[in-house]
mmCIF file of the N, C-alpha and C atoms, coordinates in Angstrom:
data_MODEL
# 
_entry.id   MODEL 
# 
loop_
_atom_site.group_PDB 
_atom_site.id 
_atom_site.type_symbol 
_atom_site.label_atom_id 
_atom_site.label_alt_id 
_atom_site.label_comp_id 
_atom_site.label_asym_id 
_atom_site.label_entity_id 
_atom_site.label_seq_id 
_atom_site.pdbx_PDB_ins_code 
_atom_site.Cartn_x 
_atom_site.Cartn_y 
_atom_site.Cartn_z 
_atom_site.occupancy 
_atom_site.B_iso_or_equiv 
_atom_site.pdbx_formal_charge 
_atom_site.auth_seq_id 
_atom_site.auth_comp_id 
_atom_site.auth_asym_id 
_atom_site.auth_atom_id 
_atom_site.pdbx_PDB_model_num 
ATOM 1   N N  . UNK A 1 1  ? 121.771 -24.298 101.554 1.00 0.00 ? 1  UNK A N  1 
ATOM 2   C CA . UNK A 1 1  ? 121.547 -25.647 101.097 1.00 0.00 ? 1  UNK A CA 1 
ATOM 3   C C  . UNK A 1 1  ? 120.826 -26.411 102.215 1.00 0.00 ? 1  UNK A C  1 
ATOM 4   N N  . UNK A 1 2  ? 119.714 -27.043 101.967 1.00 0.00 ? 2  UNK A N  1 
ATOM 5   C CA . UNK A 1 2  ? 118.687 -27.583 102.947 1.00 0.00 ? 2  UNK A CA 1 
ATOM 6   C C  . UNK A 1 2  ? 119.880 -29.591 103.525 1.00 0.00 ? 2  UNK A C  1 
ATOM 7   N N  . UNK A 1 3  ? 119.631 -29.352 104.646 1.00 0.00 ? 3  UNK A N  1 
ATOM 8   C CA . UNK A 1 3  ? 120.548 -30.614 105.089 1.00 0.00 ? 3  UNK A CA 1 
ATOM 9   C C  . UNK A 1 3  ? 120.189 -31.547 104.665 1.00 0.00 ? 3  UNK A C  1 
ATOM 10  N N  . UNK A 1 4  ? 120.747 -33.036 104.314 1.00 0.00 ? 4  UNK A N  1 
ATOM 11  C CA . UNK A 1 4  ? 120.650 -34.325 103.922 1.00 0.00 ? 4  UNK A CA 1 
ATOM 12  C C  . UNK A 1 4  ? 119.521 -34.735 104.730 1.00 0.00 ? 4  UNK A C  1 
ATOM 13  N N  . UNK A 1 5  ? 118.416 -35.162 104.385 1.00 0.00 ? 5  UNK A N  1 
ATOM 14  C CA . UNK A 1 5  ? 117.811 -36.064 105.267 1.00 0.00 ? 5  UNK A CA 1 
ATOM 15  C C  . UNK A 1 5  ? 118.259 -37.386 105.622 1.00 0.00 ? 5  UNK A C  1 
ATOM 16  N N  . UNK A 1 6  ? 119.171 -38.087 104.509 1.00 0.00 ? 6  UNK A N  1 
ATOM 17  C CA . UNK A 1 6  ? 119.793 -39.106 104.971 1.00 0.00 ? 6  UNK A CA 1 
ATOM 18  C C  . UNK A 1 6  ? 120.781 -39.435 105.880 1.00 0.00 ? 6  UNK A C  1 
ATOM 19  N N  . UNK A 1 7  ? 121.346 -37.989 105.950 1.00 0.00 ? 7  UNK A N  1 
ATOM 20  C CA . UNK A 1 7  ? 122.608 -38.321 106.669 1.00 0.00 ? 7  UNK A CA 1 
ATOM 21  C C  . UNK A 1 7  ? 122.125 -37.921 107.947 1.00 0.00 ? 7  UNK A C  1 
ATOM 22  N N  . UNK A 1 8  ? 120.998 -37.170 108.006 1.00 0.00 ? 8  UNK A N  1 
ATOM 23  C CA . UNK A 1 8  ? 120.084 -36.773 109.674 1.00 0.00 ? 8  UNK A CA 1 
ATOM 24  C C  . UNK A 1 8  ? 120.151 -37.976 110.331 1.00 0.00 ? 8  UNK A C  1 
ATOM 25  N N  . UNK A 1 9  ? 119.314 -38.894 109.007 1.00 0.00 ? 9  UNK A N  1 
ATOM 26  C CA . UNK A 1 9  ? 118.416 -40.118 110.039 1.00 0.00 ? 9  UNK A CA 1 
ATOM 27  C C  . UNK A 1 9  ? 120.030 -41.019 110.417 1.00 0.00 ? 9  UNK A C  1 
ATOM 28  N N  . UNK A 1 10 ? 120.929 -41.134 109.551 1.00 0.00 ? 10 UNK A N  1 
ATOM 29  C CA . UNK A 1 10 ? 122.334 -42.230 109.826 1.00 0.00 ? 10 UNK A CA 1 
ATOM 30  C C  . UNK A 1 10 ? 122.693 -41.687 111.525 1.00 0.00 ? 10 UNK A C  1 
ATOM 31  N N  . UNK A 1 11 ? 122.644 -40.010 111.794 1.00 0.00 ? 11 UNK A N  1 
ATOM 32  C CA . UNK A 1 11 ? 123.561 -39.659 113.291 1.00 0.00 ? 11 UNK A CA 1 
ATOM 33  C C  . UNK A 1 11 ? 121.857 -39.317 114.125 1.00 0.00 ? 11 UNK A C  1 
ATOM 34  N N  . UNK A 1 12 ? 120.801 -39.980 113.827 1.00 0.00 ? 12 UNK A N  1 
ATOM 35  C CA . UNK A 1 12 ? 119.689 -39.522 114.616 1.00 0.00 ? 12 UNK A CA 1 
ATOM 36  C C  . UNK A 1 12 ? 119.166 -38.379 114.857 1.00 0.00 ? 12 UNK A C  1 
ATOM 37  N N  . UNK A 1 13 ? 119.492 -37.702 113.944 1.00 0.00 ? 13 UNK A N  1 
ATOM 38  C CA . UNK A 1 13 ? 118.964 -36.178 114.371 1.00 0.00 ? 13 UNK A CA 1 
ATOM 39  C C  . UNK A 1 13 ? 118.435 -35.532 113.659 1.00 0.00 ? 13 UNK A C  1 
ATOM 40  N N  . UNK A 1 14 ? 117.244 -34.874 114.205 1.00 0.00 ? 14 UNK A N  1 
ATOM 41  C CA . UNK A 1 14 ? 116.680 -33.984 112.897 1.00 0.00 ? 14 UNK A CA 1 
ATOM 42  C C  . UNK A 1 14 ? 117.011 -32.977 112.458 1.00 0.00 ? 14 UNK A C  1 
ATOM 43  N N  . UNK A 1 15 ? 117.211 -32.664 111.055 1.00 0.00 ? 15 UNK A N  1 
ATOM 44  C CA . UNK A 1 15 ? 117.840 -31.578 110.540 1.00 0.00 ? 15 UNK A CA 1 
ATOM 45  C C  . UNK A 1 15 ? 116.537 -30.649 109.904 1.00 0.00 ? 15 UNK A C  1 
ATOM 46  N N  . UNK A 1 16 ? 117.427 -29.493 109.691 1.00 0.00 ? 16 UNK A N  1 
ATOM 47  C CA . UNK A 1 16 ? 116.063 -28.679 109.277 1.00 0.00 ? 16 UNK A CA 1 
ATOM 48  C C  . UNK A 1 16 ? 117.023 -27.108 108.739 1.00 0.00 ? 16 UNK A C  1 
ATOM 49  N N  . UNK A 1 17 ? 116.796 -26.640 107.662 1.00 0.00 ? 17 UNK A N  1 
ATOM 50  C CA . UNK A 1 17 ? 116.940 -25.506 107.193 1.00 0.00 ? 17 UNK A CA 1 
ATOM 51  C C  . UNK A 1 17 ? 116.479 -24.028 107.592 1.00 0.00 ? 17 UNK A C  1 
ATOM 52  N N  . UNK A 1 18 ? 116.879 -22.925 107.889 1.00 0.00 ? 18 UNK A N  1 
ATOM 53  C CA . UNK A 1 18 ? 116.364 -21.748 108.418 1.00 0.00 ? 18 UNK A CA 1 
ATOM 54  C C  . UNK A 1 18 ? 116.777 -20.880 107.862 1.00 0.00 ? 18 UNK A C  1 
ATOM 55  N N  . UNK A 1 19 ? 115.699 -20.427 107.034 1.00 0.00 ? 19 UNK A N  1 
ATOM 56  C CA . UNK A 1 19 ? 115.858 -18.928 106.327 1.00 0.00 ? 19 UNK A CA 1 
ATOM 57  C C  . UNK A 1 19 ? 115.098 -17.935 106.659 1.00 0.00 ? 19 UNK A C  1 
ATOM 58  N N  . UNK A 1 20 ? 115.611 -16.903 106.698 1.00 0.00 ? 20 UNK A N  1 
ATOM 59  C CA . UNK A 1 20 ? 115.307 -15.420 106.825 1.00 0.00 ? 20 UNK A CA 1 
ATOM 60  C C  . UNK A 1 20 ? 115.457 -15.546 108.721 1.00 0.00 ? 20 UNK A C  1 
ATOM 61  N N  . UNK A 1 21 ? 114.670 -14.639 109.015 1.00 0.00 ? 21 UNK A N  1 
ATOM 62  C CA . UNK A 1 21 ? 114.954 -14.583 110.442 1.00 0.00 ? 21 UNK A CA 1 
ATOM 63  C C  . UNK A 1 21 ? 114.199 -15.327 111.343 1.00 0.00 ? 21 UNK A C  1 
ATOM 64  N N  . UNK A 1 22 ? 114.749 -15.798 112.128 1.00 0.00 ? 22 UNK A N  1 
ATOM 65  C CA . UNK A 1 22 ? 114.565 -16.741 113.745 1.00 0.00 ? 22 UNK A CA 1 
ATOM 66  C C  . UNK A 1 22 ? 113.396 -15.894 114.255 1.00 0.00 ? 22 UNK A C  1 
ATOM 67  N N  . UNK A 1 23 ? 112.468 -16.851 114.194 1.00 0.00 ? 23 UNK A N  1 
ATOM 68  C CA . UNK A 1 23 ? 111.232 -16.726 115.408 1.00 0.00 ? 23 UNK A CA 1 
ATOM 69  C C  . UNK A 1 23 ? 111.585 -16.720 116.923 1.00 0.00 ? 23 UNK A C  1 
ATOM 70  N N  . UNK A 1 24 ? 111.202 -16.080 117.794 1.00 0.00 ? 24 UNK A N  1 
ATOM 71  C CA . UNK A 1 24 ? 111.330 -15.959 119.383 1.00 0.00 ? 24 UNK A CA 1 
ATOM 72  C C  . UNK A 1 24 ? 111.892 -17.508 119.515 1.00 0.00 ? 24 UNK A C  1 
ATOM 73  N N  . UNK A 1 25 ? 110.747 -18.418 119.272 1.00 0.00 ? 25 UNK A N  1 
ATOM 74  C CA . UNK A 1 25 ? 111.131 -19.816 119.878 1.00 0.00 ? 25 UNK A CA 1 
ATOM 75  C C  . UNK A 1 25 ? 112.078 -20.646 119.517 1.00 0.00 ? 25 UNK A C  1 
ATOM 76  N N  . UNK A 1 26 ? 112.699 -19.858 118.309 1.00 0.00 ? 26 UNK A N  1 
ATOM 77  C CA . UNK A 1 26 ? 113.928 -20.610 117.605 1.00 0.00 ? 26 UNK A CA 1 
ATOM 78  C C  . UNK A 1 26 ? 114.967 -20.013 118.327 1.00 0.00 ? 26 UNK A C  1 
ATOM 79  N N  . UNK A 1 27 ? 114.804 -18.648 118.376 1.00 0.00 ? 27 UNK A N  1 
ATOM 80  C CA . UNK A 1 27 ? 116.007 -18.509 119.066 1.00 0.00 ? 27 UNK A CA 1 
ATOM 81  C C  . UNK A 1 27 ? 116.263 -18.570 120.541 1.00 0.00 ? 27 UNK A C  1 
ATOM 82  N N  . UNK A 1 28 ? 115.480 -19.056 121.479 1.00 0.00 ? 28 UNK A N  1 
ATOM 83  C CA . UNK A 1 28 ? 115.008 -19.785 122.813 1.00 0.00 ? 28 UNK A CA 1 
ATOM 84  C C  . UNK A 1 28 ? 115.377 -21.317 122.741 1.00 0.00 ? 28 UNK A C  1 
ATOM 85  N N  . UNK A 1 29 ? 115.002 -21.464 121.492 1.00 0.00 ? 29 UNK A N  1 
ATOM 86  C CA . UNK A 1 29 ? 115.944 -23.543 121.541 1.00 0.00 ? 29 UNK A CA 1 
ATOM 87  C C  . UNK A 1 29 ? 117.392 -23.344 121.613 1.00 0.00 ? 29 UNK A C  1 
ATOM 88  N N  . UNK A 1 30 ? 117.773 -22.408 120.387 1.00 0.00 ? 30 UNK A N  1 
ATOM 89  C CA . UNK A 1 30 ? 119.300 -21.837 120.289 1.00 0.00 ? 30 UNK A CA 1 
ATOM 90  C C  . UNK A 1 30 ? 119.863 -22.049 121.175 1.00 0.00 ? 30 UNK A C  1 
ATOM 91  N N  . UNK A 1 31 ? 119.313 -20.692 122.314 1.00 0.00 ? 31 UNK A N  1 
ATOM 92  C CA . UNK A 1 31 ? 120.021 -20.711 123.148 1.00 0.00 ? 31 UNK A CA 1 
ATOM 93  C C  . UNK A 1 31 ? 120.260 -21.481 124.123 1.00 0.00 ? 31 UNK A C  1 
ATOM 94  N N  . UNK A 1 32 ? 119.208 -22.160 124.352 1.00 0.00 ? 32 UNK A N  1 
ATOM 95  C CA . UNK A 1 32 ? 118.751 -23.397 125.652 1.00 0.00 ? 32 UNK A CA 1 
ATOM 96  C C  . UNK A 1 32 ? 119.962 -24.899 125.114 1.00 0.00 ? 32 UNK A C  1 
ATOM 97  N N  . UNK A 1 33 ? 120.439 -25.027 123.638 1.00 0.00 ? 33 UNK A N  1 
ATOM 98  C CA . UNK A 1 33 ? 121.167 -25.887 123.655 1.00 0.00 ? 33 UNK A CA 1 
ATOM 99  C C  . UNK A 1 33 ? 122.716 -24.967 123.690 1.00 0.00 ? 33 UNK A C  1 
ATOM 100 N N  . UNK A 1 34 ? 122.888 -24.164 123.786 1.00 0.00 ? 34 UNK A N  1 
ATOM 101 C CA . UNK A 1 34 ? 124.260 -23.328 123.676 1.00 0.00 ? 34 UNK A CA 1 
ATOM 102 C C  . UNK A 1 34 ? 124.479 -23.360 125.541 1.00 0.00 ? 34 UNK A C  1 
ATOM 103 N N  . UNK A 1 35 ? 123.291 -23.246 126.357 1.00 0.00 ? 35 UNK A N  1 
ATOM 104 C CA . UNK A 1 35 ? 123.291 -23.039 127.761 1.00 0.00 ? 35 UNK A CA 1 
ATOM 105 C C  . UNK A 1 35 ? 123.576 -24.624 128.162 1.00 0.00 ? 35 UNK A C  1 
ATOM 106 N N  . UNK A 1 36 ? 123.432 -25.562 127.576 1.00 0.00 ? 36 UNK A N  1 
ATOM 107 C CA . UNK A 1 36 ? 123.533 -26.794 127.962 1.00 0.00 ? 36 UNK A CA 1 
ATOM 108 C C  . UNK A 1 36 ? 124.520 -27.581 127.761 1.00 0.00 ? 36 UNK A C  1 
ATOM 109 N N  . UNK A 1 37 ? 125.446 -26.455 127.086 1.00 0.00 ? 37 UNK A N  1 
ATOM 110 C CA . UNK A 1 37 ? 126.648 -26.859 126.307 1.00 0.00 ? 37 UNK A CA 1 
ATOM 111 C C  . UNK A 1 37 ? 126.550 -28.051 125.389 1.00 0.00 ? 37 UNK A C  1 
ATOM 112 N N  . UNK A 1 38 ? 125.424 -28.223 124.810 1.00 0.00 ? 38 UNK A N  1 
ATOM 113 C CA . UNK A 1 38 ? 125.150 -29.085 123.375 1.00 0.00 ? 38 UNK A CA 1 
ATOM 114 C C  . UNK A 1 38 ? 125.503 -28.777 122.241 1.00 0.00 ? 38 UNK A C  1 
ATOM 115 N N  . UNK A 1 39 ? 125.813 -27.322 121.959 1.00 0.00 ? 39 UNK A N  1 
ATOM 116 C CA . UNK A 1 39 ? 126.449 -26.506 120.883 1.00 0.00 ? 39 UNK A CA 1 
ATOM 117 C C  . UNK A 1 39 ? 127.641 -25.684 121.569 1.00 0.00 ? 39 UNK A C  1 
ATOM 118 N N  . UNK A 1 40 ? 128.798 -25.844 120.558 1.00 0.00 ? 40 UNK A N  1 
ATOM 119 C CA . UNK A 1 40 ? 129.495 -25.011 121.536 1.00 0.00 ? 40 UNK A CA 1 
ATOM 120 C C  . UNK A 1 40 ? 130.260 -24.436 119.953 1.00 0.00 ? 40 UNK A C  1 
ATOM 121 N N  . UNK A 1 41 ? 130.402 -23.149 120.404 1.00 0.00 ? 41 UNK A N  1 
ATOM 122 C CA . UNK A 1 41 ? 131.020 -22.044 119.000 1.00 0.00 ? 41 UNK A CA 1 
ATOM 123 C C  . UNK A 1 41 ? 132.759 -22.471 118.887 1.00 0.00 ? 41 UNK A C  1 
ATOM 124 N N  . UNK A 1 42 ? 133.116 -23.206 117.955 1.00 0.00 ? 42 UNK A N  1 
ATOM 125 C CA . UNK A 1 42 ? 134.399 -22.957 117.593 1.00 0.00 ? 42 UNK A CA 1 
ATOM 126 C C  . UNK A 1 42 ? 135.442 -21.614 117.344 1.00 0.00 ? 42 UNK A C  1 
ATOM 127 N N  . UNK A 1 43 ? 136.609 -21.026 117.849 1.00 0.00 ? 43 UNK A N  1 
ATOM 128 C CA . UNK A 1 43 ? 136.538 -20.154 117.854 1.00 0.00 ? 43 UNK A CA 1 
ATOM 129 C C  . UNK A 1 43 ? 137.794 -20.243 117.595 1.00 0.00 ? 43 UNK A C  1 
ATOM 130 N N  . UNK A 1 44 ? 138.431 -19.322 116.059 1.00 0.00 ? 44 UNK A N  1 
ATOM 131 C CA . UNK A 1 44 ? 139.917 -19.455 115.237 1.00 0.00 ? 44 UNK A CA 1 
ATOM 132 C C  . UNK A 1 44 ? 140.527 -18.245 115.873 1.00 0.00 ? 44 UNK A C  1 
ATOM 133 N N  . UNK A 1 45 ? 140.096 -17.312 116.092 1.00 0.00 ? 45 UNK A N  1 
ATOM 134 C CA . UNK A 1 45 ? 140.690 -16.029 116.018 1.00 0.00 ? 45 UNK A CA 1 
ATOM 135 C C  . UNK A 1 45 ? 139.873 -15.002 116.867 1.00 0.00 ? 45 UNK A C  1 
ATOM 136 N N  . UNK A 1 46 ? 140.212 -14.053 117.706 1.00 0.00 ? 46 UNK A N  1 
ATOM 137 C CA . UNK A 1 46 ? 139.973 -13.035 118.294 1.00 0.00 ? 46 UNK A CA 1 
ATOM 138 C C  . UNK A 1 46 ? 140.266 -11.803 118.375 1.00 0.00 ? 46 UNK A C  1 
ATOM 139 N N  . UNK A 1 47 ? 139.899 -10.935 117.660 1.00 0.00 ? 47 UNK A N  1 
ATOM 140 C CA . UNK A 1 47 ? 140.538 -9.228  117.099 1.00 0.00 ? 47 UNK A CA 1 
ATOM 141 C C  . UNK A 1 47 ? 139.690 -8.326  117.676 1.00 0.00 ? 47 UNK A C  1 
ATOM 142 N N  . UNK A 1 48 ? 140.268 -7.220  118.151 1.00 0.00 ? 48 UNK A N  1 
ATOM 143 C CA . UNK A 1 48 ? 139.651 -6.122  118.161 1.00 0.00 ? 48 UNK A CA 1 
ATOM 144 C C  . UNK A 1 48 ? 139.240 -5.468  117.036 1.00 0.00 ? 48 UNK A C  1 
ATOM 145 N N  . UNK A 1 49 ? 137.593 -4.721  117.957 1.00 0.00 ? 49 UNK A N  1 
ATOM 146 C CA . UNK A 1 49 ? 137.065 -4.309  116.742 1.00 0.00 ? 49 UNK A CA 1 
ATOM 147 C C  . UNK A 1 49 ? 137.984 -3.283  115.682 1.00 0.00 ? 49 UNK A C  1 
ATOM 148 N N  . UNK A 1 50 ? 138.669 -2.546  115.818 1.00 0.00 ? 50 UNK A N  1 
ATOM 149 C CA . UNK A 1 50 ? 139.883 -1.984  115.095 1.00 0.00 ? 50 UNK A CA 1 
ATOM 150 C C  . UNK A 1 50 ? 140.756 -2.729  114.096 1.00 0.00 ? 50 UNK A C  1 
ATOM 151 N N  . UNK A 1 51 ? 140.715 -4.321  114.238 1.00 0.00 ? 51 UNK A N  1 
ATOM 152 C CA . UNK A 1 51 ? 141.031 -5.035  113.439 1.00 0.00 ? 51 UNK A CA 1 
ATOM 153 C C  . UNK A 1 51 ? 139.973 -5.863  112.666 1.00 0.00 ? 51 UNK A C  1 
ATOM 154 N N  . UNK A 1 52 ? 138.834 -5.061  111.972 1.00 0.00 ? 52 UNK A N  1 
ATOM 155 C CA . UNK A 1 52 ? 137.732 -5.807  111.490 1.00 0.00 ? 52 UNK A CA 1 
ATOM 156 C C  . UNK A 1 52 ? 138.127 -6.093  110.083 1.00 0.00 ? 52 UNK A C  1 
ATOM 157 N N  . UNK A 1 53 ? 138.856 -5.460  109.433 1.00 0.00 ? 53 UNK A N  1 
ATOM 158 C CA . UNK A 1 53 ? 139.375 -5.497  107.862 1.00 0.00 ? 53 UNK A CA 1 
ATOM 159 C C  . UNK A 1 53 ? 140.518 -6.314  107.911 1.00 0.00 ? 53 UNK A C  1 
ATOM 160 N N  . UNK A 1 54 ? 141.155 -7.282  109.194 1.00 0.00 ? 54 UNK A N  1 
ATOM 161 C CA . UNK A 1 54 ? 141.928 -8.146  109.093 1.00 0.00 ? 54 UNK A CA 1 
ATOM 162 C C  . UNK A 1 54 ? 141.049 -9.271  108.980 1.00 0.00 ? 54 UNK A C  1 
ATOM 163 N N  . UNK A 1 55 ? 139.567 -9.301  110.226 1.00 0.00 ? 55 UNK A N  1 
ATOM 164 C CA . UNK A 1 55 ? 138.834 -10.339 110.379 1.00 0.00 ? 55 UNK A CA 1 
ATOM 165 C C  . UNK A 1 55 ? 138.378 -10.528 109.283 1.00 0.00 ? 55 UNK A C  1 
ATOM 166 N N  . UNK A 1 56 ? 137.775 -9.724  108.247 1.00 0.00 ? 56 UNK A N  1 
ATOM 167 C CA . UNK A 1 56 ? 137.148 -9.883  107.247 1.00 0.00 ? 56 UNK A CA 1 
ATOM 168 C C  . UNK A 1 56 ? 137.841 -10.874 105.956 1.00 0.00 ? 56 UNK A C  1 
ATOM 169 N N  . UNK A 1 57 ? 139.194 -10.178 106.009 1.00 0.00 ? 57 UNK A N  1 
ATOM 170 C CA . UNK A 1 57 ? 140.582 -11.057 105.249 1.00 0.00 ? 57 UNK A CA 1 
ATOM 171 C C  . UNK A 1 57 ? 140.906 -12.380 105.425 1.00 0.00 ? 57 UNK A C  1 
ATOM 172 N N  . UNK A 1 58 ? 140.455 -12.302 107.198 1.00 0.00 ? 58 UNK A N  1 
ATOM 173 C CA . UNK A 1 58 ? 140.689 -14.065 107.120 1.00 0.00 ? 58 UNK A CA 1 
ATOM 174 C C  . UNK A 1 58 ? 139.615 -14.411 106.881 1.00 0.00 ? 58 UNK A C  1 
ATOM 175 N N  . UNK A 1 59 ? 138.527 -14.562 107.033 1.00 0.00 ? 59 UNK A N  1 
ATOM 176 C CA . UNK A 1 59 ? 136.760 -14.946 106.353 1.00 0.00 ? 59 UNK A CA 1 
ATOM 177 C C  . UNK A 1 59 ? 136.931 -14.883 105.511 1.00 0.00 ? 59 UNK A C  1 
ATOM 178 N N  . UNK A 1 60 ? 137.605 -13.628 103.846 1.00 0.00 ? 60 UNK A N  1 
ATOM 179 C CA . UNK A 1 60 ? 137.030 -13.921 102.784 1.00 0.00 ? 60 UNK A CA 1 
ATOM 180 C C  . UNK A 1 60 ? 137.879 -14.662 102.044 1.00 0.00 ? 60 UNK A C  1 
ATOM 181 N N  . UNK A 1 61 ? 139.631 -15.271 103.032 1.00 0.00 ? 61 UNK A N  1 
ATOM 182 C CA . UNK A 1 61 ? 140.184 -16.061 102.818 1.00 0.00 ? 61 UNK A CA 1 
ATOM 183 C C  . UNK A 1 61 ? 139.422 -17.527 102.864 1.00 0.00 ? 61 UNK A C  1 
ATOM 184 N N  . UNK A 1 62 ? 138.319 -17.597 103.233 1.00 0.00 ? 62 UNK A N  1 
ATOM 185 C CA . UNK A 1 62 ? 138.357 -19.198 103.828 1.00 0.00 ? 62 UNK A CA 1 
ATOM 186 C C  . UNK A 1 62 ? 139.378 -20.540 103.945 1.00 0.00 ? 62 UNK A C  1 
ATOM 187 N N  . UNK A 1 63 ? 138.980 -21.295 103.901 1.00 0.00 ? 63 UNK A N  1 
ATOM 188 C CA . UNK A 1 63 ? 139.967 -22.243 104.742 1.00 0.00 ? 63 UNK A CA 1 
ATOM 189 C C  . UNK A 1 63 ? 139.606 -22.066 106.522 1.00 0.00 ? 63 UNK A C  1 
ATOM 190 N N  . UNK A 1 64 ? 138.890 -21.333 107.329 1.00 0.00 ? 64 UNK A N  1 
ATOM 191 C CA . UNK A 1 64 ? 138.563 -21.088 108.470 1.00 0.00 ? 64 UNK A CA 1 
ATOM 192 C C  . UNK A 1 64 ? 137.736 -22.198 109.358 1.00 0.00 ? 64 UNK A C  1 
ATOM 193 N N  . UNK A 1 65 ? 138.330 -23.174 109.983 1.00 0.00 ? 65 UNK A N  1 
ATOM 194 C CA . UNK A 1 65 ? 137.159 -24.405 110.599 1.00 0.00 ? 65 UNK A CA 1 
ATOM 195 C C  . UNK A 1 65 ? 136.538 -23.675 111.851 1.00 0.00 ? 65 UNK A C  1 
ATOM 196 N N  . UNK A 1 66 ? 135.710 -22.466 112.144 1.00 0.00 ? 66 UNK A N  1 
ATOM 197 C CA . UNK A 1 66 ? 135.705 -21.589 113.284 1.00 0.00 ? 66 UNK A CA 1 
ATOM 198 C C  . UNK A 1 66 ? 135.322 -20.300 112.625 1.00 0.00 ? 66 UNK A C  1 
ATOM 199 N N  . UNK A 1 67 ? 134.858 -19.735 113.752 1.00 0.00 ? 67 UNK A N  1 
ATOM 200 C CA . UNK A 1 67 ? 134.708 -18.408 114.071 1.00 0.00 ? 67 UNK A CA 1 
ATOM 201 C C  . UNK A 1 67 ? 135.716 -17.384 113.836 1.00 0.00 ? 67 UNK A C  1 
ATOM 202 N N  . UNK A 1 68 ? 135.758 -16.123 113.605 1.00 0.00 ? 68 UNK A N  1 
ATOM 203 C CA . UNK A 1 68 ? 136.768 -15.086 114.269 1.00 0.00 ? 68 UNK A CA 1 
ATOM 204 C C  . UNK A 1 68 ? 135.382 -14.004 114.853 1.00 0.00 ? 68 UNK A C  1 
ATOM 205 N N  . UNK A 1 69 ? 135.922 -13.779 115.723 1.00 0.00 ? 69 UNK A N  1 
ATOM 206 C CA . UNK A 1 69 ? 135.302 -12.763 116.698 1.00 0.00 ? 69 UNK A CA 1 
ATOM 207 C C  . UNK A 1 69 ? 135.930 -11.510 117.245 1.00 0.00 ? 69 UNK A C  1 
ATOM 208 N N  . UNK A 1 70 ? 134.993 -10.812 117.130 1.00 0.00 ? 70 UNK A N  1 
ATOM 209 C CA . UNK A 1 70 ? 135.328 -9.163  117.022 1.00 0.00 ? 70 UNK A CA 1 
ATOM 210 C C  . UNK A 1 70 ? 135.522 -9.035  118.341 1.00 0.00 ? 70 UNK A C  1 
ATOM 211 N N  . UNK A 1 71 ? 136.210 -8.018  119.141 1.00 0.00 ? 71 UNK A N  1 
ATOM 212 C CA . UNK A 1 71 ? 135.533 -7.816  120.753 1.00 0.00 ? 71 UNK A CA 1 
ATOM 213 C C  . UNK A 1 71 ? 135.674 -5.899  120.625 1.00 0.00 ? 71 UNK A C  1 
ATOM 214 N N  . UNK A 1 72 ? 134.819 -5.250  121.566 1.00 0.00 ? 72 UNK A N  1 
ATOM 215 C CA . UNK A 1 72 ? 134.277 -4.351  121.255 1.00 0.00 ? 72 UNK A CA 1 
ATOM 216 C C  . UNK A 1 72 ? 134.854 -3.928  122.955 1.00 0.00 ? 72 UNK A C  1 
ATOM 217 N N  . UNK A 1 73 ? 136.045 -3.537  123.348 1.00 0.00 ? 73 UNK A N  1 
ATOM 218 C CA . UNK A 1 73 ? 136.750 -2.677  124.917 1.00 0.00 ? 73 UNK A CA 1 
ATOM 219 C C  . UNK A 1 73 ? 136.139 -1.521  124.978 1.00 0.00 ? 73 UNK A C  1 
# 
């Protein structure tokens, strides 16, 4: 769903939709605001990869304000 333009211009910011895959320079802004701590990943849950069919359970539960993240020892 392409973002509100109205509700962009109300918090000043430009919004913008991205489909299919990230160009080099998109994903170079990405990261440059993730490095600046301007974006920062919410994060619900942390499982090993061995527990991916739990992670998946809570995702296809939604209700999730966050992430769950796999980690790969």
């Amino acid at each position: 769903m392409p973002p509100d333009p109205e509700l962009a211009k109300r918090y000043g910011v430009s919004a913008r939709f991205i489909d299919g895959l990230p160009t080099v320079q998109q994903l170079e802004f990405g990261t440059a605001l993730i490095e600046q701590g301007k974006v920062v990943p919410r994060v619900v849950k942390v499982l090993r990869l061995e527990e991916a069919a739990t992670a998946q359970q809570l995702v296809a539960g939604g209700g999730l304000n966050g992430k769950v993240v796999l980690t790969v020892d």
